[in-house]
C-alpha positions in Angstrom: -0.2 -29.3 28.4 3.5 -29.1 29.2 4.4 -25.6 30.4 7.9 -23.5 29.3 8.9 -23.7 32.7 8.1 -27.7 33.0 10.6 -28.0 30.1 12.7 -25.8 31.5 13.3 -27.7 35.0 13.8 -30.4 32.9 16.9 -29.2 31.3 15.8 -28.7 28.2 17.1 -25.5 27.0 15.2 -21.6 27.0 14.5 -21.5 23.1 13.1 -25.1 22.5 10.9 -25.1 25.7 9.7 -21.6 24.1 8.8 -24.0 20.7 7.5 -27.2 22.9 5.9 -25.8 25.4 3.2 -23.5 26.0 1.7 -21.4 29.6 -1.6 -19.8 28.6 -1.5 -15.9 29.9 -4.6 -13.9 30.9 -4.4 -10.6 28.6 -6.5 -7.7 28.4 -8.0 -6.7 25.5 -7.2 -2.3 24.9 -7.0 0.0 22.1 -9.5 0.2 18.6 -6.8 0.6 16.1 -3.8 -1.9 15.0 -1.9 0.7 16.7 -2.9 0.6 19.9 -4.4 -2.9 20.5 -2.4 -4.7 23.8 0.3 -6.7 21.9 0.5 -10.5 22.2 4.2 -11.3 22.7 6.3 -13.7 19.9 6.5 -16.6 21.9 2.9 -16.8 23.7 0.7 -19.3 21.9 -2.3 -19.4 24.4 -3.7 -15.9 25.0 -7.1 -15.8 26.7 -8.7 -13.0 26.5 -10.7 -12.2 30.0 -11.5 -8.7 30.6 -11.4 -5.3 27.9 -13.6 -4.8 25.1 -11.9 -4.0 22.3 -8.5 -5.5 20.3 -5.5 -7.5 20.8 -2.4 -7.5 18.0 -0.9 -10.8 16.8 3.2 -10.6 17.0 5.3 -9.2 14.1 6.1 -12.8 12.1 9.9 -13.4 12.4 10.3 -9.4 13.9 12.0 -8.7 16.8 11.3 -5.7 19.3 8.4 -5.3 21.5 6.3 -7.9 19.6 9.2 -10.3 20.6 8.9 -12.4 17.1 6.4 -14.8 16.0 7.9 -17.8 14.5 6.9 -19.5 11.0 4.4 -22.3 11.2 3.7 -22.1 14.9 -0.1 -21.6 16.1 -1.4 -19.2 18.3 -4.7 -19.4 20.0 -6.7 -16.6 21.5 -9.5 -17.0 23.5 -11.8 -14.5 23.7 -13.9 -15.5 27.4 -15.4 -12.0 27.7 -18.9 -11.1 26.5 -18.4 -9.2 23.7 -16.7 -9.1 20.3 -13.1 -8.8 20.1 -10.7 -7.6 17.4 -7.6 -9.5 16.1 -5.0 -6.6 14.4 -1.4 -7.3 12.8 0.7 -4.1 12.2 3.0 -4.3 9.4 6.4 -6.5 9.7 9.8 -5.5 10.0 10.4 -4.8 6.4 7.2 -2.0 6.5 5.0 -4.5 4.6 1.3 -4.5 5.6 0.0 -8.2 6.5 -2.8 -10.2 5.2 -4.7 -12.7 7.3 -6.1 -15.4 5.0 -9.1 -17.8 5.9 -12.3 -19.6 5.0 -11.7 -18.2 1.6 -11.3 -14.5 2.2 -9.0 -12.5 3.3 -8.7 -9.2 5.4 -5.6 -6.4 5.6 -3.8 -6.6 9.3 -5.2 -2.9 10.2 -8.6 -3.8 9.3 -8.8 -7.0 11.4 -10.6 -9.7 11.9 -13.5 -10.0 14.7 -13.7 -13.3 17.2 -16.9 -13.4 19.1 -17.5 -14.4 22.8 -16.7 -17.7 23.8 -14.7 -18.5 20.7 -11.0 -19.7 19.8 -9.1 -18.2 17.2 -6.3 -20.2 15.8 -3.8 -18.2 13.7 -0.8 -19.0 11.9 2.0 -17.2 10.1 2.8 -18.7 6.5 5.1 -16.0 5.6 6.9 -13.1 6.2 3.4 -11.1 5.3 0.9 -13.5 6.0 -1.3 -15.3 8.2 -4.1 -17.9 8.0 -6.7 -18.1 10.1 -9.6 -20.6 11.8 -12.8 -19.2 13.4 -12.8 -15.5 13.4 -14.4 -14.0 10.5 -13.9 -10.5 8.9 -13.7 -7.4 10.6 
């Protein structure tokens, strides 16, 4: 996996190594409700989750402010290495709407979650403004 700062050296500039690139972070998972779950920032795509208990938030989609902005049609992945089940929250976007996460035919609102287990990979991605799929977490 090329890293942002591997791109970077190379002279390719700040915003595209943000889009080509990727450096996994170590977060820790805080909080029980979507508004105090430890925010993933707009431009990390590999989170991996190794110590807390409780919830991580997925970035406002196109937002700007502390979530920093996810972008359309990029995936995130969270990895959830602790030993216990994990929450995935998504507080409403910049326009006040409340998200949706969509996935394996069902769909759950962004303050009720989804739950990943331990030793699983969630892969997200936002569709729209309001919306984001999902692959192998399952309804909070």
């Amino acid at each position: 996996m090329t890293t942002k700062a591997d791109l970077i050296g190379l002279g390719i500039g700040v915003f595209q190594a943000d889009v080509l690139g990727d450096t996994p972070t170590l977060f820790t998972a805080v909080g029980t409700t979507v508004g105090s779950a430890a925010q993933i920032p707009g431009t990390q795509f590999s989170t991996v989750i190794n110590a807390g208990t409780s919830a991580v938030k997925v970035p406002k989609i196109g937002g700007e402010g502390p979530s920093g902005g996810g972008r359309l049609g990029s995936f995130y992945k969270i990895v959830n290495l602790t030993t216990t089940t994990i929450s995935i929250f998504a507080a409403a976007n910049d326009l006040g709407s409340a998200i949706t996460f969509f996935g394996s035919g069902v769909s759950s609102v962004g303050s009720t979650g989804l739950s990943l287990a331990a030793g699983r990979t969630a892969v997200l991605e936002p569709l729209t403004i309001s919306t984001w799929s999902f692959f192998n977490a399952s309804v909070a």
